[in-house]
MARBA-3410 file (N, C-alpha, C, O; in Angstrom, 1 decimal):
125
-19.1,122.4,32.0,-18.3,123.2,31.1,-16.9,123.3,31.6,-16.6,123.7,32.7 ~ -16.2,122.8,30.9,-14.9,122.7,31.2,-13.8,124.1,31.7,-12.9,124.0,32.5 ~ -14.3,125.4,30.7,-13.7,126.2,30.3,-15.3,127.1,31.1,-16.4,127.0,30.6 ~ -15.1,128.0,32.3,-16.1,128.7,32.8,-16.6,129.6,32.2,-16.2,130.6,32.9 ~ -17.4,130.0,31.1,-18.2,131.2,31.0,-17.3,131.7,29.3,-17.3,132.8,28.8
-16.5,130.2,28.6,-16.2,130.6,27.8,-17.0,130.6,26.4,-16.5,130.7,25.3 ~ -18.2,130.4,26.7,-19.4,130.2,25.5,-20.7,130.2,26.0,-21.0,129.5,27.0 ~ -21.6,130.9,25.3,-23.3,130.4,25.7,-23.7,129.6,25.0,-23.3,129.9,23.9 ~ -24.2,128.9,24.9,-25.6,128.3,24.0,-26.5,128.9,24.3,-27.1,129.1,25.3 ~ -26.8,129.3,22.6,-28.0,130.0,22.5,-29.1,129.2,21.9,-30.3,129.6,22.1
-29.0,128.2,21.3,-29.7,127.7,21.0,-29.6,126.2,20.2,-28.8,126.4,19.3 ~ -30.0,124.8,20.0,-29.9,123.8,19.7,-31.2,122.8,18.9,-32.0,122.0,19.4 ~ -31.1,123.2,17.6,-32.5,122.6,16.8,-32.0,120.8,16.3,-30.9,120.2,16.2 ~ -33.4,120.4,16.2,-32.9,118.9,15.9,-33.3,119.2,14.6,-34.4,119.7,14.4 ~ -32.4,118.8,13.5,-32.9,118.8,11.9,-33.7,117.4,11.8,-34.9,117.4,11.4
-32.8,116.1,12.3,-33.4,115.1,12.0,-33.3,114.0,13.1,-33.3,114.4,14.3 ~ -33.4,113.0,12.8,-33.2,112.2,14.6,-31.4,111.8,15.3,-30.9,111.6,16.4 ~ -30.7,111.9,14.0,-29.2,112.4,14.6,-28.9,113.2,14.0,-27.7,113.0,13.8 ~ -29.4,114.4,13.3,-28.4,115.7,13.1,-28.9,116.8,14.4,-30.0,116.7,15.0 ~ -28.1,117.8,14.6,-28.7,118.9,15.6,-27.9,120.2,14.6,-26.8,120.4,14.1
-28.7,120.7,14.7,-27.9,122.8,14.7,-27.8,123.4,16.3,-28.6,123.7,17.1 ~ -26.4,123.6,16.2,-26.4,124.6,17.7,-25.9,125.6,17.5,-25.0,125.3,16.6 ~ -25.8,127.0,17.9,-25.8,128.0,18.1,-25.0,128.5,19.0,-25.8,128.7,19.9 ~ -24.0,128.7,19.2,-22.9,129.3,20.4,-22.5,130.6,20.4,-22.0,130.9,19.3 ~ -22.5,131.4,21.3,-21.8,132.7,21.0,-20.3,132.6,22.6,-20.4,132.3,23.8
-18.9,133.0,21.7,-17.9,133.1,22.0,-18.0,133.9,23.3,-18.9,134.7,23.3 ~ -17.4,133.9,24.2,-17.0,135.2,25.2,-15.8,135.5,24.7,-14.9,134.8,25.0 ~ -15.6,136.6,24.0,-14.2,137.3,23.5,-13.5,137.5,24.7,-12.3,137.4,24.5 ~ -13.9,137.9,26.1,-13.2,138.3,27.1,-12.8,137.8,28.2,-12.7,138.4,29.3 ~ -12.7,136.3,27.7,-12.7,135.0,28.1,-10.7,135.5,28.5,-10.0,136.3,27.8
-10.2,134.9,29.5,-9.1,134.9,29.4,-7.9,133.8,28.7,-6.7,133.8,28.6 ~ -8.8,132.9,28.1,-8.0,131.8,27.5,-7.4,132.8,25.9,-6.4,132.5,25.3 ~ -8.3,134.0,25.7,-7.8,135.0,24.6,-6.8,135.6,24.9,-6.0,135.7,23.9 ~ -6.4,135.9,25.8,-5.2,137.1,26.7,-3.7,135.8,26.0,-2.7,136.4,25.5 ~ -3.6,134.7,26.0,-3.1,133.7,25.6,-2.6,133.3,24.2,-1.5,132.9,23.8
-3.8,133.3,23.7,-4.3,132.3,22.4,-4.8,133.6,21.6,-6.0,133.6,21.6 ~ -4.0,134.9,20.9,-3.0,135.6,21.3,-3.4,137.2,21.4,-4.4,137.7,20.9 ~ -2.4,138.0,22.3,-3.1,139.0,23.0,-3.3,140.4,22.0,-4.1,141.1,22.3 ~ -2.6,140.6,21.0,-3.2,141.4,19.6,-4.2,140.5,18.5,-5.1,141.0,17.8 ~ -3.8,139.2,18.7,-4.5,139.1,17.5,-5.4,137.9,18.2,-4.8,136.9,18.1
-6.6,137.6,18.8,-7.2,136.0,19.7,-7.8,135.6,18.4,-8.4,136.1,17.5 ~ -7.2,134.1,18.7,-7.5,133.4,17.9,-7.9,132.0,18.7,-7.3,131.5,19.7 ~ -9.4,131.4,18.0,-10.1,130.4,18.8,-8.9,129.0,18.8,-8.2,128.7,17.9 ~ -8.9,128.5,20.0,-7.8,127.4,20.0,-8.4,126.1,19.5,-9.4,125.7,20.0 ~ -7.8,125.5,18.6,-8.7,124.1,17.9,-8.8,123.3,19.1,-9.7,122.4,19.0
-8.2,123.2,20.3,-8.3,122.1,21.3,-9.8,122.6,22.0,-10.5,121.8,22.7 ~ -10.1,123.9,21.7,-11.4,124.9,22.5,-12.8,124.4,21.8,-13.8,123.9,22.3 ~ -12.6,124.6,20.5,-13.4,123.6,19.5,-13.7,122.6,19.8,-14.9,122.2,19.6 ~ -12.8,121.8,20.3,-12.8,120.2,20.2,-13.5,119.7,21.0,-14.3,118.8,20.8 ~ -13.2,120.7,22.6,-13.8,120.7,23.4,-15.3,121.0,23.6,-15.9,120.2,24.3
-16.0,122.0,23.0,-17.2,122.6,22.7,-17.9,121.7,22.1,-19.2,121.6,22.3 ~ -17.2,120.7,21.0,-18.2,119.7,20.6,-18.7,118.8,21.4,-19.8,118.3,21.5 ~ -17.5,118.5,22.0,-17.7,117.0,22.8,-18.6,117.5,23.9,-19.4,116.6,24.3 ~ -18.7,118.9,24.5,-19.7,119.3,25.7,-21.3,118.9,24.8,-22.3,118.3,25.2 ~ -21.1,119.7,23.5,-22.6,119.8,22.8,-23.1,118.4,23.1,-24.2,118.2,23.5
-22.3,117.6,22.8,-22.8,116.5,22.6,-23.3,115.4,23.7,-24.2,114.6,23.7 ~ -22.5,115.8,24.4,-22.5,115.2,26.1,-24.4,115.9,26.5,-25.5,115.4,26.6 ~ -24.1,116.9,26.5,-25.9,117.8,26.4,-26.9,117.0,25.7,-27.9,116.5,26.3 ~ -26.5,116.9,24.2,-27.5,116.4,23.3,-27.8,114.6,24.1,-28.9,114.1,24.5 ~ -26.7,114.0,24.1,-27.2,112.4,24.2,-27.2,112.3,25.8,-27.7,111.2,26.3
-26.7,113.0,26.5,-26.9,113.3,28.4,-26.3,112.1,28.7,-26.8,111.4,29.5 ~ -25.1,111.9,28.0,-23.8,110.6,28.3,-22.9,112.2,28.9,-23.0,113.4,28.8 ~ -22.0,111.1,29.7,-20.7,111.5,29.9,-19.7,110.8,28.9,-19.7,109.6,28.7 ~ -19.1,111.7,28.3,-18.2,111.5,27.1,-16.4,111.3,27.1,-15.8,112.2,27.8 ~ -15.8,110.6,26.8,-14.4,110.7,26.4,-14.2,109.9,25.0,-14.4,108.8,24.5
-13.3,111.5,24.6,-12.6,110.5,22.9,-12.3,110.0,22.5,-11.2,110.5,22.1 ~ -12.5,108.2,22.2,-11.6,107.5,22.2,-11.0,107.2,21.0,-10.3,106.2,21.1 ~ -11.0,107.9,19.7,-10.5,108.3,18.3,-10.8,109.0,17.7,-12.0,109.1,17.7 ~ -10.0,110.0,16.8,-10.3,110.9,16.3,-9.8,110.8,14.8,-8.6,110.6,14.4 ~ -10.9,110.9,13.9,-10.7,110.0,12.8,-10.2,111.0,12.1,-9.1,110.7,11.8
-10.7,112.3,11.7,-10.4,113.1,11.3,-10.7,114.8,11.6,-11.8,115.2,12.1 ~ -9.3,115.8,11.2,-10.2,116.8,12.1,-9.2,117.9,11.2,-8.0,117.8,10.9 ~ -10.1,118.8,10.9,-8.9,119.3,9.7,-10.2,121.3,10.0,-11.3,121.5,9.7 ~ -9.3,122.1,10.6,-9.4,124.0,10.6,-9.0,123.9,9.5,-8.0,123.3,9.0 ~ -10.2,124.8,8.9,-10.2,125.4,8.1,-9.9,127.2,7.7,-9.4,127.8,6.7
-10.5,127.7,9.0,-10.7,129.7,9.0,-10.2,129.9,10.4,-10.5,129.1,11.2 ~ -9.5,130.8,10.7,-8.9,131.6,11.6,-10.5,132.0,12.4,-11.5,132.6,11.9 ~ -10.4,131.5,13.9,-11.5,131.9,14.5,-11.3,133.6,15.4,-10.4,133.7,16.3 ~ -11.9,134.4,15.1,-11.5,135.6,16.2,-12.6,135.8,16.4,-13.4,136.3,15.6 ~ -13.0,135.3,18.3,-14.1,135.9,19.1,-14.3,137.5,18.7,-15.4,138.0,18.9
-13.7,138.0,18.3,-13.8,139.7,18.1,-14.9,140.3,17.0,-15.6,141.3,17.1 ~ -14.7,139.3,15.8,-14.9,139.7,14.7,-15.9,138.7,14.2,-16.6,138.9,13.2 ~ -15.9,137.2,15.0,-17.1,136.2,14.6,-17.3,135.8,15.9,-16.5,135.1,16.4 ~ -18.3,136.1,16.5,-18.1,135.4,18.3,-19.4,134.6,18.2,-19.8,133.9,19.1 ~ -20.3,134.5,17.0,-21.4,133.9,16.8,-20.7,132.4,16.1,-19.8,132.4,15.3
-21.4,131.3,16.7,-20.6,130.1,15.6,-21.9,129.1,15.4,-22.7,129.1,16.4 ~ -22.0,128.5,14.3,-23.1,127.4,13.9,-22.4,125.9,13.8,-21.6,125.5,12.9 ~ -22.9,125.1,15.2,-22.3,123.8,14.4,-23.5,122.9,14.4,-24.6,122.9,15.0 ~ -22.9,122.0,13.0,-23.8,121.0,12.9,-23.3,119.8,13.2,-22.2,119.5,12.9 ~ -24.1,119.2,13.8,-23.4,117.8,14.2,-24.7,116.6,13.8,-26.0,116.8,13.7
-23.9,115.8,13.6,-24.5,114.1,13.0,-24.0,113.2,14.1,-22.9,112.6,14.1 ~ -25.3,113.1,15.2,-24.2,112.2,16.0,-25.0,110.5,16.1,-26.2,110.5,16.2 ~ -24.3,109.4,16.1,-24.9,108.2,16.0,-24.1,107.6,17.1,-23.1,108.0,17.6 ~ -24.8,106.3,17.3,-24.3,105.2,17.9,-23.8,104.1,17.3,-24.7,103.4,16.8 ~ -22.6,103.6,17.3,-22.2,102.5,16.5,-22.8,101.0,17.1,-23.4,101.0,18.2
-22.6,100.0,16.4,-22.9,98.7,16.9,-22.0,98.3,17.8,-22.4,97.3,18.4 ~ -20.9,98.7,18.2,-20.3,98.7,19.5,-20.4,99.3,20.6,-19.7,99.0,21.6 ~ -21.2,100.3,20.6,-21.9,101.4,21.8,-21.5,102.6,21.4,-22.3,103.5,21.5 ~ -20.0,102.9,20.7,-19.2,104.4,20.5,-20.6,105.1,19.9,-21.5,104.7,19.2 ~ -20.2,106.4,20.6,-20.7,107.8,19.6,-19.8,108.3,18.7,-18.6,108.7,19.0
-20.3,108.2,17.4,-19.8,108.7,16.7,-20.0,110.0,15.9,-21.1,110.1,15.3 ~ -19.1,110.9,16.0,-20.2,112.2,15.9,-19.6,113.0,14.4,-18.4,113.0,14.3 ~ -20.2,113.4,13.5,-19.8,114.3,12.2,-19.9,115.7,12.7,-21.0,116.1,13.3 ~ -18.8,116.6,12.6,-18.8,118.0,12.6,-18.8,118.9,11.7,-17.9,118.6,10.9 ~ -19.1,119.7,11.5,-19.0,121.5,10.5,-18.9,122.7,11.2,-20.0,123.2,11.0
-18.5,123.2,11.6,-18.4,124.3,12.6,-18.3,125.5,11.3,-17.9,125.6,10.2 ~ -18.7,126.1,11.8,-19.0,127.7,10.8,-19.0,129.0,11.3,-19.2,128.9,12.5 ~ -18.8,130.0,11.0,-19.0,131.4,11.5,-19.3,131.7,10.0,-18.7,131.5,9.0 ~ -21.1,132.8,10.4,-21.4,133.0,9.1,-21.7,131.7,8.4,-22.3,130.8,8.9 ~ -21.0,131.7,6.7,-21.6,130.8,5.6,-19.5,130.2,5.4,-19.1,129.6,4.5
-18.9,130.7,6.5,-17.3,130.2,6.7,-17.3,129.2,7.3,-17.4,129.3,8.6 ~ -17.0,127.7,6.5,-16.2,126.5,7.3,-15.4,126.9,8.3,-14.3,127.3,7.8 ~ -15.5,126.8,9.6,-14.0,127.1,10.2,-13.3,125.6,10.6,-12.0,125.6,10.7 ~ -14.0,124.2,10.9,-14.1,123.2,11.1,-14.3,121.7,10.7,-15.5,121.4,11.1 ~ -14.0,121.0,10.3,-14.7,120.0,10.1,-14.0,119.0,11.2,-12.8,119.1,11.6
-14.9,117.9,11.6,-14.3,116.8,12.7,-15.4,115.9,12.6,-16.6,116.1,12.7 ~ -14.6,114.6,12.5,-15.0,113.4,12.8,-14.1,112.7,13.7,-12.9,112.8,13.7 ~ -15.0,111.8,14.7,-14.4,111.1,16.0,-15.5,110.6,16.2,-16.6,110.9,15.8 ~ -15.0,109.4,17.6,-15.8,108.5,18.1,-15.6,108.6,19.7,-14.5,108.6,20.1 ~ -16.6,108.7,20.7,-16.4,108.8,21.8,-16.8,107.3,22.9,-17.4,106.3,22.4
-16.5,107.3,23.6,-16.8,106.5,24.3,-17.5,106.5,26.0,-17.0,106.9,27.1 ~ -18.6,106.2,25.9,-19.6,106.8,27.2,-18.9,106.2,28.3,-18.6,105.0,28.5 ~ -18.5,107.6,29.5,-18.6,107.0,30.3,-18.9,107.3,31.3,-19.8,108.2,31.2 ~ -18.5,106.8,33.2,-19.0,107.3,34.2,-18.5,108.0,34.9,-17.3,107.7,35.2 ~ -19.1,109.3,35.6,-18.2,110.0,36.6,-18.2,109.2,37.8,-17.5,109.6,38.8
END
């Protein structure tokens, strides 16, 4: 985890043989909030970005780097405070060239906060 103790996973279901549901709860008292800002914390889209590419690193037990980001478009203002629970769903495949390519939705509640598509590329530490 890149970011120490700034998320749990609580939990990771396989719907199908490449979709997963995962379950994350925020640490609001994370200090990347004191930042990202100190009346009002708001989840940083780069923190997102980040959280997927870990999920996914977990789910396929590759070491990951993104090597395009096809599309990636916030939708809802995230505040650990007030949504610290988040649901993402991901679609993740392998292309005929080796890339992962992964489909995102991120949610709080029945609220889009996310959508992201990109392709990663496996590699070694």
């Amino acid at each position: 985890m890149l970011l120490e103790y700034f998320y749990k996973i609580l939990s990771i279901e396989s719907i199908t043989d490449s979709q997963r549901r995962a379950t994350i709860l925020i640490n609001e008292k994370h200090i990347v909030f004191k930042g990202h800002f100190p009346d009002n914390p708001i989840m940083p889209g780069v923190c997102m970005m980040q959280i997927i590419k870990e999920l996914t690193e977990q789910i396929t037990g590759d070491s990951l780097m993104m090597q395009k980001l096809i599309d990636v478009k916030f939708t809802a203002l995230i505040n650990p405070f007030l949504t610290p629970e988040l649901r993402l769903e991901l679609d993740i495949t392998t292309t005929d060239t080796g890339l992962v390519k992964v489909k995102n939705t991120s949610y709080f509640g029945d609220t889009v906060a996310l959508k992201l598509n990109c392709l990663y590329e496996k590699t070694t530490l």
